[in-house]
C-alpha positions in Angstrom: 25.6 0.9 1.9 26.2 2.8 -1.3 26.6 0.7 -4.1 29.9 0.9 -5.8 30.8 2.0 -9.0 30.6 -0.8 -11.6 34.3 -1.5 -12.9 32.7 -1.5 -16.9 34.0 1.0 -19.2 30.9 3.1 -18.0 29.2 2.8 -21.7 25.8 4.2 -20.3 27.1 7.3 -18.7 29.4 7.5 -21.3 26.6 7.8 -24.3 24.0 10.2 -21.5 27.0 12.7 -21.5 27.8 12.6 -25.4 23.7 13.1 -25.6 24.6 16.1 -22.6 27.0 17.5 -24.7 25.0 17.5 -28.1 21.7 19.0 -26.7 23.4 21.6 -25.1 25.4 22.5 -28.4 22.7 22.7 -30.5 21.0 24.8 -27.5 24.4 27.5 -27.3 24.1 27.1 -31.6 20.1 28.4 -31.7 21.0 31.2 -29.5 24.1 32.1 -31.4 21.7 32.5 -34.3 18.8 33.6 -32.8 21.7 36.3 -31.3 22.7 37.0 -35.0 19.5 37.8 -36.2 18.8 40.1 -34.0 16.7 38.4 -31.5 18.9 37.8 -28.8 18.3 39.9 -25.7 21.6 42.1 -25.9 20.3 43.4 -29.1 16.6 44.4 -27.8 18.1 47.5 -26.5 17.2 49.3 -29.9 13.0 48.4 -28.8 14.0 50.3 -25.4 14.6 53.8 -24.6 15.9 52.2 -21.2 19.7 51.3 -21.3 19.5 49.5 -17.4 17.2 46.8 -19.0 19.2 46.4 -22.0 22.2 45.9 -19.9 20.9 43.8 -17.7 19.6 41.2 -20.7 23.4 41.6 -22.0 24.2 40.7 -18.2 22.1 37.7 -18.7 22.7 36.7 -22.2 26.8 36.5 -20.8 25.9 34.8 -17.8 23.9 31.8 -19.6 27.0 31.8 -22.1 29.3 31.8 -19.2 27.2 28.9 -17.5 26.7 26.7 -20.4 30.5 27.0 -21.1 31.4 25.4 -18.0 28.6 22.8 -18.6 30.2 22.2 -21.6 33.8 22.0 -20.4 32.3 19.3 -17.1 31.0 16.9 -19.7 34.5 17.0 -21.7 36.4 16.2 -18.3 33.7 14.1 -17.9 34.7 12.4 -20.6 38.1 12.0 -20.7 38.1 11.0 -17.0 36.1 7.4 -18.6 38.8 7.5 -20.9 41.8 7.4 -18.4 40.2 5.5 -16.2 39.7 7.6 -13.2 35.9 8.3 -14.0 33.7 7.6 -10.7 36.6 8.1 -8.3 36.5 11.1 -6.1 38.8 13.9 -7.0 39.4 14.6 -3.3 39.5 11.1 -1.8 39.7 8.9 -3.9 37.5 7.1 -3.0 34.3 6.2 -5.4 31.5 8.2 -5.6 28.8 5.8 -6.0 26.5 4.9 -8.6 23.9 6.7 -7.4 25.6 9.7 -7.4 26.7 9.4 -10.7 23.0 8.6 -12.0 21.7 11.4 -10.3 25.2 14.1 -11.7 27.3 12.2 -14.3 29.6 14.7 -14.1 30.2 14.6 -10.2 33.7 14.9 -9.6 33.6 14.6 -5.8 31.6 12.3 -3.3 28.9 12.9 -1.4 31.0 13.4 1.6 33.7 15.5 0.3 31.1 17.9 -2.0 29.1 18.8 1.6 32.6 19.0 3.6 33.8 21.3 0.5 30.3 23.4 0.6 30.8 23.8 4.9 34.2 25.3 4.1 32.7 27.7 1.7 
């Protein structure tokens, strides 16, 4: 039996996703720099002579912007759903999701059960 979700204002999982959200701003912050200074990888296509390579680091640097956006914008709903309440409840169900799940994603927005029905369908 899973265990349920404790009914506390989730203070732990709270300050692991503030912790989330800091680390990974000071990550997307380094590279902004690092980007700015002329180290990023979009900007080593004046070292190359081949514009397929320097496209496809641009490719990159967009998708691991693209990606850490989305991190960014889980942990915020992740975050206002302990605010309001409905953090640990499956979007789908309703149901909890289970500690365990939590601990393992905090920002799990479906159970177990519904994210592998949801990943058959796709």
């Amino acid at each position: 039996m899973t265990p349920t979700v404790p009914k506390k204002p989730f203070s732990e999982f709270r300050a692991l996703l503030q912790l989330q959200r800091e680390q990974l701003l000071r990550e997307v912050r380094e590279k902004i720099a690092a980007s700015g200074e002329g180290l990023g990888f979009a900007n080593q296509s004046q070292f190359t002579d081949d514009d397929a390579v320097a496209d496809a680091a641009a490719q990159m640097d967009v998708a691991m912007v693209i990606r850490e956006s989305q991190d960014l914008q889980n942990i915020e709903a992740a975050l206002a759903r302990i605010d309001d309440g409905s953090y640990g409840y499956c979007l789908e169900t309703g149901e909890e999701i289970g500690i365990k799940r939590l601990e393992a994603r905090p920002v799990a927005t479906l159970s177990v059960e519904a994210q592998e029905r949801r990943e058959r369908r796709e």
